[in-house]
N, C-alpha and C positions, 0 to 999 in steps of 0.2 A: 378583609377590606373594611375601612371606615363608613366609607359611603362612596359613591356614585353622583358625578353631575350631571344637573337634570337641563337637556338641552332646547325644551318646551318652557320651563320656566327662570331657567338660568341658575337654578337654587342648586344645592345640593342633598341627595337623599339618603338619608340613613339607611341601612344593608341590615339582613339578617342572614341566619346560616343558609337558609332555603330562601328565594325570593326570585322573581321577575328580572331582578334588575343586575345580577351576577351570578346567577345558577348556584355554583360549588364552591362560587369563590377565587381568588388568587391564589397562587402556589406559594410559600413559602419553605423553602427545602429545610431550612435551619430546622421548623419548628413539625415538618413533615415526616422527614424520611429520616431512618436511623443513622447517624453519619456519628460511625466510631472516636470517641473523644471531642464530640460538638455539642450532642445532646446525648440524653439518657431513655431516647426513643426506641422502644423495640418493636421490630415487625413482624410477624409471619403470614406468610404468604401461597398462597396454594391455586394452581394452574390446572385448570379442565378435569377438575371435579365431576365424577358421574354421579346422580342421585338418580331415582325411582320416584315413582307416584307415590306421596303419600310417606316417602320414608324423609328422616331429619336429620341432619347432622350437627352436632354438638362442637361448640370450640371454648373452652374455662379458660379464665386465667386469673389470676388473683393481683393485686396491686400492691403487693409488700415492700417493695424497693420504692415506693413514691416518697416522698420528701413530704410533700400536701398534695394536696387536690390536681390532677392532672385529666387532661383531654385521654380518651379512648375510643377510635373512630373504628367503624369496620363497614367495608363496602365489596358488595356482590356485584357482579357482571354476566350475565350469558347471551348467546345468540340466538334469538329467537327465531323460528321457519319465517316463512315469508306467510301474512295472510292473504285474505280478498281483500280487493279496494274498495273503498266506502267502509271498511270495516268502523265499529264505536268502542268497541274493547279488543285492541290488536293483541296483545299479549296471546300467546295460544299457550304456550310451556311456561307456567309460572309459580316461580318461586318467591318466599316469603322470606324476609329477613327481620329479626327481631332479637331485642337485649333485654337481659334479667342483671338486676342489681340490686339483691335484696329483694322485697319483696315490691319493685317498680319492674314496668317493663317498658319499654321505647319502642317504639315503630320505626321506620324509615322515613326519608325524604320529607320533615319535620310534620308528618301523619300519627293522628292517633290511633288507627287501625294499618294492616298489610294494606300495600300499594300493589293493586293487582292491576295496572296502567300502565308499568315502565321496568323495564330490564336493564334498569341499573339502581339500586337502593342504596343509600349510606348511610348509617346511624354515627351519631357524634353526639357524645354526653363529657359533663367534668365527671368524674366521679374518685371519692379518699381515696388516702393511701390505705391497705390492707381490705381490700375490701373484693369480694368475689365477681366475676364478672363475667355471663353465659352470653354467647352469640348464638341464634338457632337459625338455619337456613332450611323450609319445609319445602319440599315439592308440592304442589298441591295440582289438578287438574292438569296435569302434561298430558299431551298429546301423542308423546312419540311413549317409548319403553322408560327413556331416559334422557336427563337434561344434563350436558356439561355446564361447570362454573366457574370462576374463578372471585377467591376471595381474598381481600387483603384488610388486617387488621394490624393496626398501629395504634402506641401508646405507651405510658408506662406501664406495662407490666410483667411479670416474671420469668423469668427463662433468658436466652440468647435469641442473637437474630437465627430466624427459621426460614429460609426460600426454599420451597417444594415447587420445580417448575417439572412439570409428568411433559414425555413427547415434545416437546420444544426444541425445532430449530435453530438457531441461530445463522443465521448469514453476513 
């Protein structure tokens, strides 16, 4: 999105990736979701992921087939227990999500450190064509033995489309 009208001052506000004033942003499928012969978007996809306390799981991909400089988004989801009310840090079972690119690294939900606040992280960077790119997803301080995830990363980068959906319903 461009921006947001502001309906206090009648103006309109400039938007960023993360902000107050549009959370994640508007959908746009074109430039979203891989649509065979639309765009050159590849996704993979991965449904209730078990991780452990303390273990990590690793996702590469390289960006060989970009043209130039392209978007590489990647966003975690779990469910967290229920906690106590009045709780200040709800999160009980929390994981970490974070990108290497070279020798940068990115945090989530536009943080320069892990967001240990919120069960849902997305990192989104441009980053060249050829160029290596680590997703890491750490369990840290769970609660229970084991936390399900679900992660999906979108972008240019290498391979085909990949959907891993483990035990899913459909109805």
């Amino acid at each position: 999105m461009l921006g947001s009208s502001s309906s206090w001052s009648g103006g309109f506000l400039p938007v960023t990736d993360y902000d107050i004033n549009i959370g994640f942003g508007r959908v746009n499928l074109i430039t979203t979701l891989p649509l065979r012969g639309e765009n050159g978007i590849i996704a993979e996809i991965h449904d209730r992921v078990s991780i452990s306390n303390a273990q990590s799981d690793e996702h590469e991909f390289d960006t060989s087939q970009c043209e130039n400089a392209n978007g590489v988004s990647a966003t975690i989801v779990w469910t967290d227990p229920p906690s106590s009310s009045g709780c200040s840090n709800c999160v009980l079972n929390d994981l970490d999500l974070k990108m290497e690119v070279g020798s940068n690294t990115y945090f989530p939900n536009g943080l320069s450190s892990v967001d240990s606040t919120n069960n849902s992280e997305r990192i989104r960077q441009v980053v060249a064509d050829n160029t290596l790119v680590k997703f890491t997803v750490t369990a840290s301080n769970l609660l229970a033995n084991y936390q399900n995830y679900a992660i999906s990363i979108v972008g240019c980068l290498e391979g085909e489309y990949s959907f891993q959906f483990e035990n899913l319903i459909f109805l």
